[in-house]
Backbone as CSV, one residue per row, in Angstrom:
resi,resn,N_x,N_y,N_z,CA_x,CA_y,CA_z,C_x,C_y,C_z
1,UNK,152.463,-163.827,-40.042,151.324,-164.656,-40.370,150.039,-164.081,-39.777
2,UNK,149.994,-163.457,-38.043,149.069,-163.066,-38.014,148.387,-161.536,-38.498
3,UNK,149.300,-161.519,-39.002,149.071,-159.698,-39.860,148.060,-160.676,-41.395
4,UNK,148.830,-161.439,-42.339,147.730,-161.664,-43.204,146.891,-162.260,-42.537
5,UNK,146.554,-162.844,-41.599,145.763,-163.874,-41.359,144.187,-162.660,-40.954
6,UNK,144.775,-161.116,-40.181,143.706,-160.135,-40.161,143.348,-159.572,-41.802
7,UNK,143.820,-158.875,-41.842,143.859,-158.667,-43.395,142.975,-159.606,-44.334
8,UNK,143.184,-161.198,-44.474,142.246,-162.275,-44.719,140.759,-161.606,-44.127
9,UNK,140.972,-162.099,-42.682,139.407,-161.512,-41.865,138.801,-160.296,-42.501
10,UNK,139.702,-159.035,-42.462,138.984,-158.108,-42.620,138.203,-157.942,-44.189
11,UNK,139.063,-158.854,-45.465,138.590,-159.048,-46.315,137.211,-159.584,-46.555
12,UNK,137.123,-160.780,-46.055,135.863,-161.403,-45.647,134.511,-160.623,-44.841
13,UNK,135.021,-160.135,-43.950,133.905,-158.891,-43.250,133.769,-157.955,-44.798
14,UNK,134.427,-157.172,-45.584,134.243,-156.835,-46.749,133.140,-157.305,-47.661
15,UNK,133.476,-158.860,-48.051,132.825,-159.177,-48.554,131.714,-159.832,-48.075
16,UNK,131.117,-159.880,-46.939,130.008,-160.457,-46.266,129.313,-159.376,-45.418
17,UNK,130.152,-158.547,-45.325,129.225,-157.595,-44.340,128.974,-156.053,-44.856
18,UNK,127.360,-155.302,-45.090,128.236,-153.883,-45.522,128.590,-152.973,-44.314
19,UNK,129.414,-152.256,-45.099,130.369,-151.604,-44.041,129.529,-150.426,-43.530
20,UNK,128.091,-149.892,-43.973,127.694,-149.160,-43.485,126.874,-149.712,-42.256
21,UNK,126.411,-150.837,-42.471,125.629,-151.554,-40.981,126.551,-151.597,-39.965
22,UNK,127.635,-151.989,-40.525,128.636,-152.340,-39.190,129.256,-150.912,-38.471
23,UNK,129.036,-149.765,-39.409,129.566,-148.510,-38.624,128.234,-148.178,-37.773
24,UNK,127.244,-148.505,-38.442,125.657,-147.987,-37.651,125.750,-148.901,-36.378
25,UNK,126.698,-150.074,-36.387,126.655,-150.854,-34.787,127.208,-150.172,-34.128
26,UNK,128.533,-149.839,-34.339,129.402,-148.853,-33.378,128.499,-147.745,-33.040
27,UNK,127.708,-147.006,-33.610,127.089,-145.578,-33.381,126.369,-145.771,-32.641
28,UNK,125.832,-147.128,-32.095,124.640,-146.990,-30.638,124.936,-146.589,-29.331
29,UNK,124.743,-146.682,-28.371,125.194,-146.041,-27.205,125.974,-147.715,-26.857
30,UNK,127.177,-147.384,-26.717,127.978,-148.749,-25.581,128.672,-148.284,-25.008
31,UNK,128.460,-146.696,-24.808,129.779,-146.353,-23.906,130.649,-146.298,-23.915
32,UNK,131.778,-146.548,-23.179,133.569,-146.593,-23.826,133.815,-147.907,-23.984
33,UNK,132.991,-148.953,-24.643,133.069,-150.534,-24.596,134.220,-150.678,-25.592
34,UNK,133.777,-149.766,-27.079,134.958,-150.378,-28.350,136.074,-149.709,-28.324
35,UNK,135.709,-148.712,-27.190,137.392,-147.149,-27.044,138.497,-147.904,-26.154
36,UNK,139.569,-147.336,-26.319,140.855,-147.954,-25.466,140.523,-148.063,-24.162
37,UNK,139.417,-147.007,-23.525,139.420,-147.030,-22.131,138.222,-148.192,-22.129
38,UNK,138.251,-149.325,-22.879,136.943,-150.767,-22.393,137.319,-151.500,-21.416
39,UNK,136.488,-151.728,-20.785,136.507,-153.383,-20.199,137.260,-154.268,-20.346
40,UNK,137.664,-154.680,-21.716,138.250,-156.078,-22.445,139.897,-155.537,-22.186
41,UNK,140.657,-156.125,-21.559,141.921,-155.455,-21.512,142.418,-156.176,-22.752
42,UNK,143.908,-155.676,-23.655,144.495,-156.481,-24.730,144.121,-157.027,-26.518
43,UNK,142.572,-156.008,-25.906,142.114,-156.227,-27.253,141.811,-154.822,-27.920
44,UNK,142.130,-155.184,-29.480,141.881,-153.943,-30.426,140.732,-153.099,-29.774
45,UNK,141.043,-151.298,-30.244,139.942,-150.919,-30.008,139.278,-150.244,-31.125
46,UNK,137.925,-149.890,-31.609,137.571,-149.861,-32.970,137.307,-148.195,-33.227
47,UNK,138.304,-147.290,-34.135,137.819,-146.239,-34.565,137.585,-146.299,-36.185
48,UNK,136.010,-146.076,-36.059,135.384,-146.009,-37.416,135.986,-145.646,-38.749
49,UNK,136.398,-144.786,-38.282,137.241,-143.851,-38.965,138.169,-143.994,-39.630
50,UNK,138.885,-144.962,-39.240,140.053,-145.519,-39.562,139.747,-146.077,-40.752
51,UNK,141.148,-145.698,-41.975,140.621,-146.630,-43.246,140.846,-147.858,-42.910
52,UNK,141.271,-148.542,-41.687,141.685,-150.057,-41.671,140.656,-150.349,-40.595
53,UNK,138.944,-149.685,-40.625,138.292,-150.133,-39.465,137.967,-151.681,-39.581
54,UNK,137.648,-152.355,-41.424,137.534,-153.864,-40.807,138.326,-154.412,-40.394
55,UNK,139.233,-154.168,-40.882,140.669,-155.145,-39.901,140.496,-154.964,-38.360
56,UNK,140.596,-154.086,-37.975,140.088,-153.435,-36.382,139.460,-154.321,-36.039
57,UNK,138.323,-154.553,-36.605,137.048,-155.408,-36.211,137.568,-156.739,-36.191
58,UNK,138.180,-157.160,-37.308,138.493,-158.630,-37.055,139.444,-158.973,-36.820
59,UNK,140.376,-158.268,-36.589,141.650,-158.153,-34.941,141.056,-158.170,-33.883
60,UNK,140.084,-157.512,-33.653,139.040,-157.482,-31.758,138.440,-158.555,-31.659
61,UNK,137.662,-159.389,-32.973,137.120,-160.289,-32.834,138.468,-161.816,-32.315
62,UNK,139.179,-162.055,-33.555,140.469,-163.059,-33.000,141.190,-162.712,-31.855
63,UNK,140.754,-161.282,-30.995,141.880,-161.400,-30.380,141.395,-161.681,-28.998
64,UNK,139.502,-161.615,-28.994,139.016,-162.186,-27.776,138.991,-163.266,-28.198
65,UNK,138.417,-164.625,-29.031,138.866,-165.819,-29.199,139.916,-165.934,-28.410
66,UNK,141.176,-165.505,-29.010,142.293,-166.078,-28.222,142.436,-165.827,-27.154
67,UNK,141.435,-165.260,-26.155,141.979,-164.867,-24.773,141.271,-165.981,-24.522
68,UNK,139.849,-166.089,-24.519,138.885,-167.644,-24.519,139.115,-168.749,-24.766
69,UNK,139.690,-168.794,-25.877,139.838,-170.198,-25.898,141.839,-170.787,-25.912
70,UNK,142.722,-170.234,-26.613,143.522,-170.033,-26.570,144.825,-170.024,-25.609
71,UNK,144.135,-169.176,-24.881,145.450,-169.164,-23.616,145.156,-170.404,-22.097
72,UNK,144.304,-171.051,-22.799,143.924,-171.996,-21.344,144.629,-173.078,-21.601
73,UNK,145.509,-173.832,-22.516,146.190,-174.902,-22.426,147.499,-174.650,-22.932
74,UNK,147.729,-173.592,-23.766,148.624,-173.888,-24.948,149.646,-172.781,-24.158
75,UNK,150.947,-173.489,-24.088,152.026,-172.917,-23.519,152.519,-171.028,-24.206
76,UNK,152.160,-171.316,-25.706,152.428,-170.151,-26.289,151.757,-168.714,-26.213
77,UNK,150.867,-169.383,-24.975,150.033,-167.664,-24.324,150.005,-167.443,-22.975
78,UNK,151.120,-168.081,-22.416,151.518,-167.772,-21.084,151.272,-166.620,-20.417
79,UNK,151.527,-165.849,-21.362,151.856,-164.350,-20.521,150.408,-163.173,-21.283
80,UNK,149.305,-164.477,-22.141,148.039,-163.694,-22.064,147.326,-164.215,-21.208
81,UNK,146.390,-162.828,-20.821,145.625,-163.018,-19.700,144.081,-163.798,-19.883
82,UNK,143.985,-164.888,-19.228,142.745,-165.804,-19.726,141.440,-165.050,-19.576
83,UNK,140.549,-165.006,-20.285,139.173,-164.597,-19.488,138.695,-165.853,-18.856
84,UNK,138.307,-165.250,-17.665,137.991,-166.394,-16.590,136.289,-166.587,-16.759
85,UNK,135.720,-167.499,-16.504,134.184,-167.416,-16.375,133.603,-166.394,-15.072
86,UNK,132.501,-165.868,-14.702,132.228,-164.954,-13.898,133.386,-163.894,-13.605
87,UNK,134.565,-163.258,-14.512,135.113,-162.404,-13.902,134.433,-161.385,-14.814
88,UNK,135.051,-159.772,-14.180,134.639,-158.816,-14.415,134.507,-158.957,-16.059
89,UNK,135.756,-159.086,-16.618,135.673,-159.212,-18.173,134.829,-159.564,-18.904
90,UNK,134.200,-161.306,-18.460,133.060,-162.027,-18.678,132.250,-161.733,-18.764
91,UNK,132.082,-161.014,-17.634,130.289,-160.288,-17.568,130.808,-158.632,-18.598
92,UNK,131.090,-158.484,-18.367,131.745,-157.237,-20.180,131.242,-157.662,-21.335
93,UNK,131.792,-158.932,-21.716,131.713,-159.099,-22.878,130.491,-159.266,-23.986
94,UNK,129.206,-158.787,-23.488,128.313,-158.653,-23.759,128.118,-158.084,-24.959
95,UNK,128.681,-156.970,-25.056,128.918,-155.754,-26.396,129.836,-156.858,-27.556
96,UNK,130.701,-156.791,-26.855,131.393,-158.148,-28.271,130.706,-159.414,-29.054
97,UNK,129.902,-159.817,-28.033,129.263,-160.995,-28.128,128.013,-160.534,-29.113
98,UNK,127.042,-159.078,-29.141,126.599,-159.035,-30.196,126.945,-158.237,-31.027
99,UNK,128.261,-157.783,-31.412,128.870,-157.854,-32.676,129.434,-159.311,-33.316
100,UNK,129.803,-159.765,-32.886,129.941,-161.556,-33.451,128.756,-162.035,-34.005
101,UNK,127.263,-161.926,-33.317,125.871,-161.909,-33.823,125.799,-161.301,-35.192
102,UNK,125.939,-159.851,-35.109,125.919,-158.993,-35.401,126.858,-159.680,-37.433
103,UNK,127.872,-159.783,-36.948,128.694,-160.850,-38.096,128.527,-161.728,-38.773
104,UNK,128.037,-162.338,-37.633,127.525,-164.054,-38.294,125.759,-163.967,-39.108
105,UNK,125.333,-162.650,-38.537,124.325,-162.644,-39.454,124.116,-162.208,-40.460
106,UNK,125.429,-160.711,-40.731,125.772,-160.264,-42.008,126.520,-161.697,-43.159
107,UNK,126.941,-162.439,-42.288,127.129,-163.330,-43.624,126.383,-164.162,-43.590
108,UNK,125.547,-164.994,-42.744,124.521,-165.901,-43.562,123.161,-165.332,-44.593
109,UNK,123.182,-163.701,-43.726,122.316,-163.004,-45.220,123.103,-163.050,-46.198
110,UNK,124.296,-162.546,-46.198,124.959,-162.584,-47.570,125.369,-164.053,-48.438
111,UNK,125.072,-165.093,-48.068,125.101,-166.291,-48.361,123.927,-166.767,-48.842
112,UNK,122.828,-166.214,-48.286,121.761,-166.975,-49.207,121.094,-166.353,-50.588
């Protein structure tokens, strides 16, 4: 389920976002933020390159959700690691936080 449920996402980034803005986000300087060696432990990491880069993207996006909101009550994420408020991660997540921007504004342009 959660394989279509990315696949869904990455469709939607498809159709709401173009895919050349969203590679021009990755190309700014963030350092090793979207590479395996990031900050964010457990979450996708994004190579452009890849013919499955929106999925990438909206696997990284659900998969910090679920560290946030997700693993703080619900027995079935026991063994994921919560992001805590003020921990190292937290203050990380800066780079993610404006690609989500970054998202939410490719589709309300594409909506109106």
């Amino acid at each position: 389920m959660q394989k279509q449920q990315v696949r869904m996402a990455g469709g939607l980034l498809r159709e709401f976002v173009r895919t050349d803005l969203l590679k021009e986000f990755f190309s700014r300087d963030w350092g090793n933020h979207f590479s395996n060696h990031g900050p964010i432990k457990g979450v996708k990491f994004i190579n452009v390159k890849s013919p499955s880069f929106l999925e990438e993207v909206a696997d990284r996006v659900k998969q910090i959700r679920n560290r946030i909101v997700d693993t703080k009550d619900d027995p079935r994420y026991q063994e994921a690691r919560v992001v805590l408020p003020r921990s190292h991660e937290a203050h990380s997540l800066w780079p993610d936080v404006e690609l989500m921007r970054f998202l939410a504004s490719g589709a309300i342009l594409t909506g109106q």
